[in-house]
C-alpha positions, 0 to 999 in steps of 0.5 A, spaced: 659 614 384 664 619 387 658 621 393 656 613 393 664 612 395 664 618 400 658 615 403 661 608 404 667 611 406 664 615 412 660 609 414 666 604 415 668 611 419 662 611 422 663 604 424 670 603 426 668 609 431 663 606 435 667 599 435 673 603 439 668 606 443 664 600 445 671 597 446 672 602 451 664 602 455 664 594 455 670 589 456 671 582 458 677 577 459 679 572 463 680 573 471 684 569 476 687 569 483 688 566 489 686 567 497 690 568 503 690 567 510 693 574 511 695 580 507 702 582 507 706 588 502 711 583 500 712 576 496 710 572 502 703 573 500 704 568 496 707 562 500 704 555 501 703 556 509 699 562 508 695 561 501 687 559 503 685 557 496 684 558 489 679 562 484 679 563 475 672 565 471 670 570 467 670 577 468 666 583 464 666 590 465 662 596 464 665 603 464 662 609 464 665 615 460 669 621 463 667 620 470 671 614 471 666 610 474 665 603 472 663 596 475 665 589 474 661 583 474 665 575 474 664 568 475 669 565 478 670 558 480 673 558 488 676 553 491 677 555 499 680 552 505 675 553 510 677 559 515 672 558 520 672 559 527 669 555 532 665 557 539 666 551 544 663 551 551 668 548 556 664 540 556 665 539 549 671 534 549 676 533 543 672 529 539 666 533 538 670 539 535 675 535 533 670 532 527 670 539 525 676 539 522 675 534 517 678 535 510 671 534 508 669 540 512 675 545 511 675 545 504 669 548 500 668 549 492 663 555 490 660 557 484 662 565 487 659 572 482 663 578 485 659 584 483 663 591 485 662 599 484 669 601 482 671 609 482 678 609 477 683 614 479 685 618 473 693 621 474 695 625 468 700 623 463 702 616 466 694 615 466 694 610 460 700 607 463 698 606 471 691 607 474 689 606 481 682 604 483 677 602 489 672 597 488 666 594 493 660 591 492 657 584 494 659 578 492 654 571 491 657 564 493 653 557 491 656 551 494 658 546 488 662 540 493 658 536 497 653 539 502 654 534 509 660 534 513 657 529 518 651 527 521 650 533 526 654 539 521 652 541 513 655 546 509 650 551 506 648 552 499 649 559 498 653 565 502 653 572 501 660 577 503 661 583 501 666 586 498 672 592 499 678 592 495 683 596 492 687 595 484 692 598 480 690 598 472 695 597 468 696 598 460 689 598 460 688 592 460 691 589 465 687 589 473 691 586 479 687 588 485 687 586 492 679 585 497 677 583 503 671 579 503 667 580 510 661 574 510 655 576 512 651 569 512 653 563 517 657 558 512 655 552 516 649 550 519 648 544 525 642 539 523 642 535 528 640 536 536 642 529 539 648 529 537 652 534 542 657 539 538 659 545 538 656 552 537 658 555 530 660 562 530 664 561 522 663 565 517 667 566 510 672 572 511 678 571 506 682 576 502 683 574 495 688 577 489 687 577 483 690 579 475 685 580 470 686 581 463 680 585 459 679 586 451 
């Protein structure tokens, strides 16, 4: 009886210990943020005239042990104000451009996966408290609001960025970071021929801040 309760006692140990490690390699917990037009080192970031839209999803991170290497995979909504640039020639009139500036055409809902390389900076003794880290890596977007702008002009379904951000961990659970999103794909496409519009150049560069909280 006494080696079956030894048994049993180290196998609850045994248990407990993977539980904690397993806690430590993989976290998950919700993630939300916003985007802005410009980032600023003070709490203007956050006002009305230089926010370009809103995000929240899920996040799950995986870590690698004693090197400080980990990577993030989310799933967020993202609802964004378009920041697309516009390049006109000289003989496009007001009206043609003008039919850009819709609010059909500057505001977008996406279905966004972010998937990031991240290298946690461990600092001795304030480490479990406050940890800074960089993170990079791309990001998948697919249209979820309506596809057509106009009869000329069409939103494309699906938009790749990239991704380089830097993040302060902090009491382990909590992770506010900071990105820069540089689009790599076109985010509008002219459909038609015949109805004369200008030349579209815009892709979706945006900085987004988020908060994470991870189980």
């Amino acid at each position: 009886m006494k080696t079956i309760r030894l048994l049993l006692a180290a196998i609850v140990l045994a248990a407990c210990s993977f539980s904690a490690s397993a806690g430590e390699i993989f976290r998950f917990g919700p993630r939300i943020g916003t985007e802005v037009n410009s980032m600023r080192l003070n709490s203007d970031v956050f006002n009305s005239d230089n926010r370009a839209g809103f995000t929240g999803g899920l996040m799950m991170e995986v870590n690698v042990p004693l090197v400080g290497i980990a990577f993030d995979l989310s799933v967020m909504y993202v609802h964004r104000l378009n920041n697309n640039s516009l390049k006109a020639g000289a003989s496009d009139s007001p009206d043609q451009s003008s039919m850009l500036t819709a609010d059909s055409y500057i505001k977008r809902d996406y279905i966004e996966i972010p998937l990031n390389f991240k290298y946690k900076i461990g600092l001795p003794i304030v480490g479990k408290v406050v940890s800074p880290y960089l993170f990079t890596g791309p990001s998948f977007a697919f249209l979820a609001s309506k596809r057509h702008i106009n009869e000329a002009y069409k939103n494309k379904a699906f938009d790749v960025a990239w991704n380089f951000g830097v993040g302060l961990q902090l009491f382990t659970h909590l992770q506010v970071g900071a990105s820069y999103g540089l689009g790599i794909t076109k985010t509008v496409e002219k459909v038609s021929s015949i109805t004369a519009g200008p030349e579209i150049t815009g892709r979706n560069n945006y900085w987004t801040v988020t908060a994470a909280w991870l189980f």
